[in-house]
C-alpha positions as CSV (number, residue, x, y, z in Angstrom):
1,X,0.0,0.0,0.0
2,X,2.5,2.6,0.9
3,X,4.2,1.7,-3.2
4,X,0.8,2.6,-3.9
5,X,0.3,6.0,-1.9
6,X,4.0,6.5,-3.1
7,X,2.9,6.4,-6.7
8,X,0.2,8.5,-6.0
9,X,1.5,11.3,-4.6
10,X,4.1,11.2,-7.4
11,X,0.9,11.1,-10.3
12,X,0.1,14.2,-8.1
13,X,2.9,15.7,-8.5
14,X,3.8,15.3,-12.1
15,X,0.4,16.8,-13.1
16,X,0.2,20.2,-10.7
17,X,4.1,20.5,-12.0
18,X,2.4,20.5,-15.7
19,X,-0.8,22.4,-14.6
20,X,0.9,25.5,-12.8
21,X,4.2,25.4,-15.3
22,X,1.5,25.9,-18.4
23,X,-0.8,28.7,-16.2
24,X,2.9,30.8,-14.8
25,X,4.4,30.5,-18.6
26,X,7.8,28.5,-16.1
27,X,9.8,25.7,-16.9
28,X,8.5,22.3,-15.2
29,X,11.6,22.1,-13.4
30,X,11.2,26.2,-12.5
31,X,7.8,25.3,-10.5
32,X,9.8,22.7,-8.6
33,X,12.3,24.9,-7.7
34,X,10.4,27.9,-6.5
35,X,10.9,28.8,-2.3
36,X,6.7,30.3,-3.2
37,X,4.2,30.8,-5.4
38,X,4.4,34.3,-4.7
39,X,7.8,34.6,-6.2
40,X,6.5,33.9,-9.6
41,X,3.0,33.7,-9.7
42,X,0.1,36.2,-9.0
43,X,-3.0,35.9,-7.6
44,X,-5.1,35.7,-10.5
45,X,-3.1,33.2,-12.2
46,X,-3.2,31.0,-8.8
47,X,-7.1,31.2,-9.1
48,X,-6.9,30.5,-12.6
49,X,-4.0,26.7,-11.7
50,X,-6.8,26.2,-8.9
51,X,-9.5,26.0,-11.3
52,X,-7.5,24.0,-14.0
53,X,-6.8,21.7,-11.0
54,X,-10.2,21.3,-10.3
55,X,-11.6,20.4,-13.7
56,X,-8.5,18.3,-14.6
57,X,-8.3,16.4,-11.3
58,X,-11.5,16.5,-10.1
59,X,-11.4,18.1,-7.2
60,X,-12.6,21.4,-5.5
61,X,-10.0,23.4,-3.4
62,X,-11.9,24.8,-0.8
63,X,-11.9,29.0,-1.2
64,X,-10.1,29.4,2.8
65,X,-7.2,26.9,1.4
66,X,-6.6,28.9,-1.8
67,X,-4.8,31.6,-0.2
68,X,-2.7,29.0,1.7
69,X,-1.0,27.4,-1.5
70,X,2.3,28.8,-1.6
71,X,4.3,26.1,-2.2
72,X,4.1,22.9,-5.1
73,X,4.7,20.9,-2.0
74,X,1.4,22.3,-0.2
75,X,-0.3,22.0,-3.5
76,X,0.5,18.2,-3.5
77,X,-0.5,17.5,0.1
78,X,-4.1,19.5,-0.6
79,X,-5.0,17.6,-3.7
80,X,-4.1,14.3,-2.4
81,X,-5.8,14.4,1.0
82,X,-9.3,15.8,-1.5
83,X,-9.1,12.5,-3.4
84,X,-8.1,10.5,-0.5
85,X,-11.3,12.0,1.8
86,X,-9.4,13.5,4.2
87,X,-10.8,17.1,3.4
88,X,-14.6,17.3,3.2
89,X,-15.7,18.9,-0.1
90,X,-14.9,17.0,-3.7
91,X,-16.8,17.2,-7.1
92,X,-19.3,14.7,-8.0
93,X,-18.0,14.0,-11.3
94,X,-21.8,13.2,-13.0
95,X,-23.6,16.5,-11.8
96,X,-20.3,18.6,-11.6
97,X,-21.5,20.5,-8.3
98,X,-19.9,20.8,-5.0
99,X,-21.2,17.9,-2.2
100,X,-20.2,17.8,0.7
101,X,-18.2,14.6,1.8
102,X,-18.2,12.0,4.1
């Protein structure tokens, strides 16, 4: 299980890298790299990676953690624990509206 969650994490990864890298006009490897968000990216191009995130992955970032991204790192660790349950609000993929969760 942990190969799995391992794996995970790493799919994860790979595709915010690609998401936020296309949105901030950067270099894969420049998103990796950056200390914070703020050092490259603005505000309205964060809302804009949230929503790509959203519709790509599936997911919906709750508004109060939006302002808390500020690392690829804390990006990774917010989407995983949405599709792992751990954070109560995800997109039911048939109706695409907000539900709550479990």
């Amino acid at each position: 299980m942990k190969t799995q969650n391992i794996r995970h994490a790493q799919d994860i990864r790979s595709r915010l890298t690609t998401i936020i890298a296309e949105e901030a006009e950067l270099k894969e490897d420049e998103v990796s790299t950056l200390q914070s968000f703020e050092d490259a990216i603005d505000s309205l191009t964060l809302l804009v990676i949230v929503a790509d995130i959203e519709r790509e992955i599936g997911v919906k970032v709750p508004d109060e953690q939006i302002s808390q991204l500020s690392t690829l790192d804390e990006a990774v660790m917010l989407v995983t624990k949405l599709l792992d349950g751990q954070l109560s609000w995800v997109n039911d993929p048939v109706s695409h509206e907000t539900i709550p969760g479990d």
